[in-house]
C-alpha positions, 0 to 999 in steps of 0.5 A: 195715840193721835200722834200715832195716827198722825204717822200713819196718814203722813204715811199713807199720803206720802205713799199716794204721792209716791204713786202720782209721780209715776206716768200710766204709759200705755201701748193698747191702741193700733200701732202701740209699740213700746217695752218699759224696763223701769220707772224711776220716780220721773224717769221712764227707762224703756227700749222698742219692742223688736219682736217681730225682727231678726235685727234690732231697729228703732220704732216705738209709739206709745201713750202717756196719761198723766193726771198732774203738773209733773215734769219727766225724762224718757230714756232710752236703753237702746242707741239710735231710736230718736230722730234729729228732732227728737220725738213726735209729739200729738195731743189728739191721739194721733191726728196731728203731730209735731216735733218736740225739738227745734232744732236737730239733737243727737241725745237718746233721751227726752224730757216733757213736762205735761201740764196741771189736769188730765191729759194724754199724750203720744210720743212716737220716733215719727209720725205715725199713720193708721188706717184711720189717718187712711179712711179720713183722708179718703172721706174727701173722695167719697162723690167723686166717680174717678176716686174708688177705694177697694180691697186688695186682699185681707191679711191672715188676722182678717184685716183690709188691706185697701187698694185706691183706683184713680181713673182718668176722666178719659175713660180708655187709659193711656197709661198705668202707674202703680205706687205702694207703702208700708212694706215696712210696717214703720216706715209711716211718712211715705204714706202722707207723701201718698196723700199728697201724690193723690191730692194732686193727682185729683185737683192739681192744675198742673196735673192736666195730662195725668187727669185726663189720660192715666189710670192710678193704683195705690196700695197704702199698706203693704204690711197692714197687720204690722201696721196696726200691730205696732211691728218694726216690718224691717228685717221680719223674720225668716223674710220681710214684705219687700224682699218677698217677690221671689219664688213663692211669696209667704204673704197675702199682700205680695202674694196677690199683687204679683198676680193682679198687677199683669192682669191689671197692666195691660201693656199699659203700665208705665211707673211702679214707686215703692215708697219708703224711709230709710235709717233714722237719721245720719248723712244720706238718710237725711236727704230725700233720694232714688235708689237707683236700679240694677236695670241700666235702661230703667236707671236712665229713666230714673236719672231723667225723671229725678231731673224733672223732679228737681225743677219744679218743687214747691214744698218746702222738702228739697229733692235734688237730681244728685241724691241718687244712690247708683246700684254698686254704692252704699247700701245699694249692693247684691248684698242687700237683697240676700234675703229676697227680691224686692218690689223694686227689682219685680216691678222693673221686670214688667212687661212694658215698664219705663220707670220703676224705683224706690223714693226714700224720705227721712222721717223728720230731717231733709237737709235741715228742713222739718219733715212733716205731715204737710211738708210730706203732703206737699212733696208728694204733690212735687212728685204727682206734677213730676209724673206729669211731665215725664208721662207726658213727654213720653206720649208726645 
Protein backbone atom coordinates (compact mmCIF):
# COMPACT_ATOMS: atom_id res chain seq x y z
CA UNK A 1 0.00 0.00 0.00
CA UNK A 2 2.87 2.84 0.92
CA UNK A 3 4.33 1.91 -2.40
CA UNK A 4 1.39 2.71 -4.13
CA UNK A 5 1.49 5.81 -2.36
CA UNK A 6 4.76 6.41 -3.50
CA UNK A 7 3.61 5.91 -7.42
CA UNK A 8 0.97 8.60 -6.93
CA UNK A 9 3.31 11.48 -5.53
CA UNK A 10 6.00 10.69 -8.03
CA UNK A 11 3.16 11.00 -10.26
CA UNK A 12 1.98 14.08 -9.03
CA UNK A 13 5.56 15.62 -8.92
CA UNK A 14 6.45 14.85 -12.23
CA UNK A 15 3.31 16.30 -13.28
CA UNK A 16 4.10 19.67 -11.40
CA UNK A 17 7.48 19.70 -12.99
CA UNK A 18 5.84 18.94 -16.31
CA UNK A 19 4.03 22.12 -15.85
CA UNK A 20 6.93 24.64 -14.63
CA UNK A 21 8.63 23.69 -17.96
CA UNK A 22 6.08 25.75 -19.77
CA UNK A 23 6.55 29.79 -19.86
CA UNK A 24 3.37 31.91 -18.88
CA UNK A 25 3.54 34.41 -21.95
CA UNK A 26 1.28 36.90 -21.98
CA UNK A 27 0.29 39.85 -24.17
CA UNK A 28 -2.50 42.10 -22.09
CA UNK A 29 -0.40 45.35 -21.70
CA UNK A 30 -0.44 48.41 -24.58
CA UNK A 31 0.95 47.08 -27.42
CA UNK A 32 0.84 43.16 -26.50
CA UNK A 33 0.86 41.39 -30.10
CA UNK A 34 1.58 37.69 -30.25
CA UNK A 35 -0.36 34.36 -31.34
CA UNK A 36 1.07 31.05 -29.56
CA UNK A 37 0.29 28.08 -31.94
CA UNK A 38 1.97 25.45 -29.44
CA UNK A 39 4.13 24.83 -26.26
CA UNK A 40 6.45 22.18 -26.39
CA UNK A 41 7.87 21.54 -23.31
CA UNK A 42 10.94 24.41 -24.07
CA UNK A 43 9.82 25.15 -27.21
CA UNK A 44 7.18 28.01 -27.86
CA UNK A 45 6.08 27.97 -31.56
CA UNK A 46 4.21 31.16 -32.40
CA UNK A 47 3.54 33.61 -35.21
CA UNK A 48 2.47 37.73 -35.23
CA UNK A 49 -1.00 38.62 -34.71
CA UNK A 50 -1.96 40.22 -38.39
CA UNK A 51 -5.55 40.92 -37.51
CA UNK A 52 -5.77 44.10 -38.59
CA UNK A 53 -3.93 43.80 -42.03
CA UNK A 54 -4.66 42.53 -45.55
CA UNK A 55 -0.98 41.25 -45.88
CA UNK A 56 0.94 39.56 -43.64
CA UNK A 57 3.66 41.53 -41.91
CA UNK A 58 6.03 41.26 -38.89
CA UNK A 59 5.23 42.97 -35.57
CA UNK A 60 4.84 41.11 -32.53
CA UNK A 61 5.74 42.15 -28.58
CA UNK A 62 4.78 40.05 -25.75
CA UNK A 63 5.89 39.22 -22.04
CA UNK A 64 7.36 35.93 -20.57
CA UNK A 65 6.97 35.36 -16.59
CA UNK A 66 9.19 32.74 -15.96
CA UNK A 67 9.41 31.33 -12.16
CA UNK A 68 12.53 29.14 -12.62
CA UNK A 69 16.15 28.75 -14.02
CA UNK A 70 15.18 27.26 -17.53
CA UNK A 71 16.36 27.62 -20.93
CA UNK A 72 13.83 28.12 -24.16
CA UNK A 73 13.44 28.24 -27.85
CA UNK A 74 11.05 30.90 -29.42
CA UNK A 75 10.00 29.70 -32.88
CA UNK A 76 8.56 31.13 -35.35
CA UNK A 77 5.96 29.84 -37.86
CA UNK A 78 6.06 32.83 -39.99
CA UNK A 79 9.39 33.97 -42.35
CA UNK A 80 10.82 37.45 -41.93
CA UNK A 81 9.56 38.67 -38.32
CA UNK A 82 13.18 38.98 -36.81
CA UNK A 83 15.50 41.69 -37.27
CA UNK A 84 19.41 41.04 -38.19
CA UNK A 85 20.03 41.43 -34.46
CA UNK A 86 17.37 39.41 -33.40
CA UNK A 87 14.80 40.14 -30.76
CA UNK A 88 14.59 43.35 -28.27
CA UNK A 89 15.34 42.35 -25.27
CA UNK A 90 13.75 44.49 -21.83
CA UNK A 91 13.91 43.68 -18.08
CA UNK A 92 11.74 46.80 -16.80
CA UNK A 93 8.60 46.14 -18.74
CA UNK A 94 9.53 48.15 -21.71
CA UNK A 95 11.64 51.21 -20.47
CA UNK A 96 14.83 49.99 -21.72
CA UNK A 97 15.68 47.74 -24.39
CA UNK A 98 18.68 45.83 -25.87
CA UNK A 99 19.33 43.50 -28.74
CA UNK A 100 19.84 39.77 -27.65
CA UNK A 101 22.25 39.36 -30.86
CA UNK A 102 25.45 40.64 -31.16
CA UNK A 103 25.95 40.36 -34.31
CA UNK A 104 23.60 40.19 -37.20
CA UNK A 105 21.85 36.42 -37.84
CA UNK A 106 19.30 35.54 -40.43
CA UNK A 107 17.76 32.74 -38.11
CA UNK A 108 13.72 32.59 -37.40
CA UNK A 109 14.16 31.73 -34.02
CA UNK A 110 15.66 32.26 -30.56
CA UNK A 111 16.84 31.03 -27.57
CA UNK A 112 16.84 32.67 -23.99
CA UNK A 113 17.79 31.21 -20.88
CA UNK A 114 16.17 33.21 -17.89
CA UNK A 115 17.69 32.95 -14.45
CA UNK A 116 16.70 31.19 -10.93
CA UNK A 117 13.75 33.23 -9.37
CA UNK A 118 10.77 35.25 -10.70
CA UNK A 119 11.11 37.11 -13.57
CA UNK A 120 9.47 38.98 -16.69
CA UNK A 121 10.71 39.55 -19.57
CA UNK A 122 9.73 41.41 -22.89
CA UNK A 123 10.46 40.19 -26.11
CA UNK A 124 9.52 42.41 -28.80
CA UNK A 125 10.92 42.52 -33.18
CA UNK A 126 11.85 46.13 -32.03
CA UNK A 127 11.89 48.64 -29.69
CA UNK A 128 8.62 49.30 -28.78
CA UNK A 129 7.51 52.92 -27.92
CA UNK A 130 3.80 53.80 -25.86
CA UNK A 131 2.24 56.55 -24.70
CA UNK A 132 3.85 56.18 -21.60
CA UNK A 133 7.53 56.27 -23.19
CA UNK A 134 5.71 59.89 -24.59
CA UNK A 135 4.35 61.41 -21.16
CA UNK A 136 8.10 60.36 -19.46
CA UNK A 137 9.78 62.00 -22.15
CA UNK A 138 7.62 65.16 -22.01
CA UNK A 139 8.08 65.48 -18.08
CA UNK A 140 11.40 66.87 -18.96
CA UNK A 141 9.39 69.94 -20.32
CA UNK A 142 6.68 70.42 -18.47
CA UNK A 143 8.34 74.52 -16.75
CA UNK A 144 9.51 75.36 -20.04
CA UNK A 145 6.93 78.07 -21.68
CA UNK A 146 8.16 77.53 -25.58
CA UNK A 147 7.20 73.17 -24.76
CA UNK A 148 2.99 72.73 -24.78
CA UNK A 149 1.61 69.28 -25.16
CA UNK A 150 -2.05 69.47 -26.62
CA UNK A 151 -4.53 67.37 -28.02
CA UNK A 152 -4.90 66.92 -31.74
CA UNK A 153 -7.89 64.91 -31.52
CA UNK A 154 -9.28 61.59 -29.88
CA UNK A 155 -9.46 58.45 -31.63
CA UNK A 156 -12.89 56.69 -31.98
CA UNK A 157 -11.74 54.09 -28.62
CA UNK A 158 -11.54 57.83 -26.98
CA UNK A 159 -7.79 57.65 -26.41
CA UNK A 160 -5.47 60.91 -27.16
CA UNK A 161 -3.89 61.42 -29.73
CA UNK A 162 -1.08 64.40 -28.61
CA UNK A 163 0.20 67.28 -30.55
CA UNK A 164 3.60 68.79 -28.95
CA UNK A 165 3.93 72.76 -29.92
CA UNK A 166 7.66 73.90 -30.01
CA UNK A 167 7.37 77.90 -30.08
CA UNK A 168 10.55 80.03 -31.07
CA UNK A 169 11.68 82.48 -28.06
CA UNK A 170 10.93 85.16 -30.89
CA UNK A 171 7.36 84.91 -30.61
CA UNK A 172 6.44 86.02 -34.32
CA UNK A 173 7.55 82.75 -36.29
CA UNK A 174 9.37 83.07 -39.24
CA UNK A 175 8.92 79.71 -40.15
CA UNK A 176 6.82 76.22 -39.48
CA UNK A 177 7.70 72.83 -39.80
CA UNK A 178 5.55 69.80 -39.16
CA UNK A 179 7.16 66.31 -38.50
CA UNK A 180 4.78 63.07 -37.53
CA UNK A 181 5.12 59.21 -36.52
CA UNK A 182 3.38 56.08 -36.05
CA UNK A 183 1.17 56.18 -39.36
CA UNK A 184 2.17 52.79 -39.21
CA UNK A 185 1.23 51.73 -35.70
CA UNK A 186 4.60 49.48 -35.60
CA UNK A 187 6.95 51.41 -36.90
CA UNK A 188 8.10 52.50 -33.16
CA UNK A 189 11.75 53.56 -33.82
CA UNK A 190 10.72 56.88 -35.68
CA UNK A 191 9.49 58.17 -32.42
CA UNK A 192 13.02 57.95 -30.40
CA UNK A 193 14.19 59.79 -33.51
CA UNK A 194 11.26 62.17 -32.66
CA UNK A 195 12.69 62.70 -29.12
CA UNK A 196 16.02 63.47 -30.41
CA UNK A 197 14.69 66.15 -33.09
CA UNK A 198 12.88 67.69 -29.78
CA UNK A 199 15.84 67.47 -27.77
CA UNK A 200 17.64 69.47 -30.04
CA UNK A 201 15.18 71.63 -31.09
CA UNK A 202 14.94 72.50 -27.33
CA UNK A 203 18.79 72.58 -25.97
CA UNK A 204 21.15 71.99 -28.96
CA UNK A 205 23.68 75.00 -29.16
CA UNK A 206 23.82 74.60 -32.88
CA UNK A 207 20.19 74.93 -33.30
CA UNK A 208 20.38 78.74 -32.69
CA UNK A 209 18.35 79.93 -35.86
CA UNK A 210 15.59 77.17 -34.95
CA UNK A 211 15.43 78.40 -31.04
CA UNK A 212 14.76 81.44 -32.05
CA UNK A 213 12.80 81.86 -35.08
CA UNK A 214 10.69 78.73 -36.29
CA UNK A 215 7.51 77.39 -34.63
CA UNK A 216 7.37 73.28 -34.45
CA UNK A 217 4.51 70.81 -34.35
CA UNK A 218 4.82 67.29 -33.62
CA UNK A 219 2.35 64.46 -33.73
CA UNK A 220 3.97 61.24 -32.34
CA UNK A 221 1.12 58.91 -33.06
CA UNK A 222 -0.71 58.86 -36.05
CA UNK A 223 -2.27 55.59 -35.60
CA UNK A 224 -2.68 56.00 -31.62
CA UNK A 225 -5.31 52.92 -31.22
CA UNK A 226 -3.09 50.81 -33.26
CA UNK A 227 -0.20 51.82 -31.25
CA UNK A 228 -1.74 50.89 -27.91
CA UNK A 229 -3.58 47.79 -29.57
CA UNK A 230 -0.70 46.15 -30.71
CA UNK A 231 -1.75 46.20 -34.47
CA UNK A 232 0.78 45.84 -37.53
CA UNK A 233 -0.97 49.84 -39.09
CA UNK A 234 0.61 48.50 -42.50
CA UNK A 235 -1.45 47.41 -44.80
CA UNK A 236 -4.95 47.99 -42.47
CA UNK A 237 -7.77 47.11 -44.25
CA UNK A 238 -9.76 48.61 -46.64
CA UNK A 239 -7.16 51.57 -46.32
CA UNK A 240 -3.92 52.41 -44.05
CA UNK A 241 -3.43 55.90 -41.77
CA UNK A 242 -0.65 56.88 -44.72
CA UNK A 243 -2.50 56.31 -47.97
CA UNK A 244 -5.74 58.13 -46.11
CA UNK A 245 -4.94 61.77 -47.63
CA UNK A 246 -7.22 61.19 -50.43
CA UNK A 247 -10.91 62.13 -50.66
CA UNK A 248 -12.59 61.71 -47.38
CA UNK A 249 -10.07 60.49 -44.93
CA UNK A 250 -11.71 57.45 -42.82
CA UNK A 251 -9.83 58.29 -39.78
CA UNK A 252 -9.96 61.08 -37.10
CA UNK A 253 -6.07 61.73 -37.12
CA UNK A 254 -5.65 62.26 -40.72
CA UNK A 255 -9.23 63.56 -40.95
CA UNK A 256 -8.13 66.60 -38.70
CA UNK A 257 -4.81 67.52 -39.82
CA UNK A 258 -5.61 67.78 -43.33
CA UNK A 259 -8.00 70.58 -41.80
CA UNK A 260 -5.95 72.38 -38.85
CA UNK A 261 -2.37 72.29 -40.66
CA UNK A 262 -3.44 75.32 -43.43
CA UNK A 263 -5.05 76.93 -40.77
CA UNK A 264 -2.13 76.52 -38.49
CA UNK A 265 0.65 77.17 -41.62
CA UNK A 266 -0.20 80.74 -42.36
CA UNK A 267 1.94 80.75 -45.24
CA UNK A 268 4.74 79.99 -43.15
CA UNK A 269 5.24 76.60 -43.21
CA UNK A 270 8.40 75.37 -44.71
CA UNK A 271 9.23 71.41 -43.69
CA UNK A 272 6.73 68.48 -43.42
CA UNK A 273 8.94 65.00 -42.10
CA UNK A 274 6.87 61.78 -41.89
CA UNK A 275 8.89 59.57 -39.91
CA UNK A 276 8.89 55.89 -40.62
CA UNK A 277 10.90 52.20 -40.64
CA UNK A 278 10.60 50.21 -43.65
CA UNK A 279 10.75 46.41 -44.27
CA UNK A 280 12.52 44.68 -41.40
CA UNK A 281 15.73 43.74 -42.67
CA UNK A 282 17.60 43.10 -46.11
CA UNK A 283 19.63 45.54 -48.29
CA UNK A 284 18.04 49.11 -48.34
CA UNK A 285 16.10 48.65 -45.56
CA UNK A 286 19.22 48.52 -43.73
CA UNK A 287 20.17 52.08 -44.36
CA UNK A 288 18.82 55.24 -43.31
CA UNK A 289 17.42 56.82 -46.45
CA UNK A 290 14.78 59.79 -48.01
CA UNK A 291 12.20 58.76 -50.19
CA UNK A 292 12.33 60.87 -52.81
CA UNK A 293 9.32 62.81 -54.09
CA UNK A 294 7.41 62.89 -57.45
CA UNK A 295 7.30 66.88 -57.09
CA UNK A 296 10.88 67.73 -59.21
CA UNK A 297 11.26 71.05 -57.26
CA UNK A 298 10.57 69.47 -53.77
CA UNK A 299 12.97 66.43 -54.72
CA UNK A 300 15.84 69.20 -55.46
CA UNK A 301 15.02 70.28 -51.78
CA UNK A 302 15.23 66.77 -50.80
CA UNK A 303 18.80 66.05 -52.61
CA UNK A 304 19.92 69.45 -50.79
CA UNK A 305 19.06 69.03 -47.29
CA UNK A 306 20.32 65.21 -47.50
CA UNK A 307 23.67 66.73 -48.44
CA UNK A 308 23.50 68.89 -45.43
CA UNK A 309 22.58 65.98 -43.22
CA UNK A 310 25.27 63.89 -44.42
CA UNK A 311 28.14 66.59 -43.24
CA UNK A 312 27.41 67.18 -40.14
CA UNK A 313 26.25 63.48 -38.07
CA UNK A 314 27.54 63.03 -34.76
CA UNK A 315 25.65 59.76 -33.71
CA UNK A 316 26.66 56.82 -34.40
CA UNK A 317 23.88 56.07 -37.09
CA UNK A 318 25.33 57.07 -40.67
CA UNK A 319 23.22 59.03 -43.30
CA UNK A 320 24.78 59.38 -46.46
CA UNK A 321 23.52 61.82 -49.28
CA UNK A 322 23.40 58.46 -51.83
CA UNK A 323 20.71 56.73 -49.87
CA UNK A 324 18.18 58.47 -51.86
CA UNK A 325 15.22 56.52 -53.20
CA UNK A 326 14.47 58.47 -56.65
CA UNK A 327 10.63 58.52 -57.49
CA UNK A 328 10.35 55.69 -60.41
CA UNK A 329 13.03 53.22 -58.27
CA UNK A 330 12.35 50.42 -56.24
CA UNK A 331 9.21 50.51 -54.05
CA UNK A 332 8.99 54.35 -55.05
CA UNK A 333 6.43 53.85 -57.92
CA UNK A 334 2.53 54.89 -58.95
CA UNK A 335 2.24 51.65 -57.91
CA UNK A 336 2.86 51.80 -54.43
CA UNK A 337 0.25 54.40 -53.72
CA UNK A 338 -2.90 52.39 -55.55
CA UNK A 339 -4.47 52.63 -52.16
CA UNK A 340 -4.19 56.02 -51.30
CA UNK A 341 -2.36 59.41 -51.13
CA UNK A 342 0.23 59.45 -48.57
CA UNK A 343 1.04 62.37 -46.33
CA UNK A 344 4.19 62.85 -48.07
CA UNK A 345 2.44 63.60 -51.48
CA UNK A 346 -0.32 65.86 -49.23
CA UNK A 347 2.07 67.77 -47.58
CA UNK A 348 4.05 68.73 -50.96
CA UNK A 349 0.87 70.25 -52.05
CA UNK A 350 0.71 72.94 -49.22
CA UNK A 351 0.84 76.28 -50.22
CA UNK A 352 4.24 77.36 -49.62
CA UNK A 353 6.02 74.36 -49.11
CA UNK A 354 10.06 73.71 -49.66
CA UNK A 355 10.64 70.71 -48.39
CA UNK A 356 8.37 67.59 -47.78
CA UNK A 357 9.48 63.83 -47.26
CA UNK A 358 9.67 60.44 -45.88
CA UNK A 359 13.02 59.52 -43.61
CA UNK A 360 13.21 55.96 -43.14
CA UNK A 361 15.25 54.27 -40.54
CA UNK A 362 15.98 50.52 -40.00
CA UNK A 363 14.50 49.04 -36.82
CA UNK A 364 17.88 47.54 -35.50
CA UNK A 365 20.84 47.70 -38.48
CA UNK A 366 22.08 50.76 -40.24
CA UNK A 367 25.19 49.53 -42.26
CA UNK A 368 26.28 47.22 -39.57
CA UNK A 369 25.75 49.80 -36.87
CA UNK A 370 23.14 48.93 -33.92
CA UNK A 371 19.88 50.89 -34.03
CA UNK A 372 19.14 51.78 -30.73
CA UNK A 373 16.96 53.93 -28.67
CA UNK A 374 19.88 56.27 -28.17
CA UNK A 375 21.54 56.05 -31.18
CA UNK A 376 18.10 57.02 -32.81
CA UNK A 377 18.00 59.65 -30.00
CA UNK A 378 21.05 61.10 -31.49
CA UNK A 379 20.13 60.82 -35.03
CA UNK A 380 17.16 62.78 -34.49
CA UNK A 381 19.27 65.45 -33.00
CA UNK A 382 21.61 65.17 -36.55
CA UNK A 383 18.48 65.86 -38.36
CA UNK A 384 17.08 68.95 -35.79
CA UNK A 385 20.94 70.91 -36.68
CA UNK A 386 20.10 69.78 -40.19
CA UNK A 387 16.99 71.65 -40.03
CA UNK A 388 18.88 74.59 -38.95
CA UNK A 389 21.33 74.99 -41.77
CA UNK A 390 18.70 74.57 -44.62
CA UNK A 391 16.03 76.87 -42.85
CA UNK A 392 18.72 79.29 -42.09
CA UNK A 393 20.31 79.64 -45.39
CA UNK A 394 16.96 79.74 -46.82
CA UNK A 395 16.34 82.97 -44.76
CA UNK A 396 19.78 84.36 -45.49
Amino acid sequence: MKGYYVIILLCVLLTCNAKEEKVKINTDFPGGNIIVDKISVDTVYLRPDNRDSSKPWFYWYFEVVSNRKQRVVFKFNQEDVMTTFGPGVSLDTGRTWHWLFNSPSDQNYFEYSFPEGSHITRFSMGMPYMQSDLERFCQKFNDVERFRKEVLCKTVNEREIELIAIFPIKKDAAYKVLITARHHASEMMANYIMEGIIEGVMNDKDTEFLQEHVEFMFVPFMDKDGVEQGDQGKHRAPRDHNRDYIGESIYISTKTLRNEIPKWSDGKLKVAIDLHCPWIKYDLNETIYMVGSSNEKIAQEQIRFSKILDTLQHGSLTFRRENFLPYGKAWNTDANYDQGRSFDKWASQLPGILLSSTIETPYSNNEGIQVTQESAREFGSDIARALNIYLEQKHN
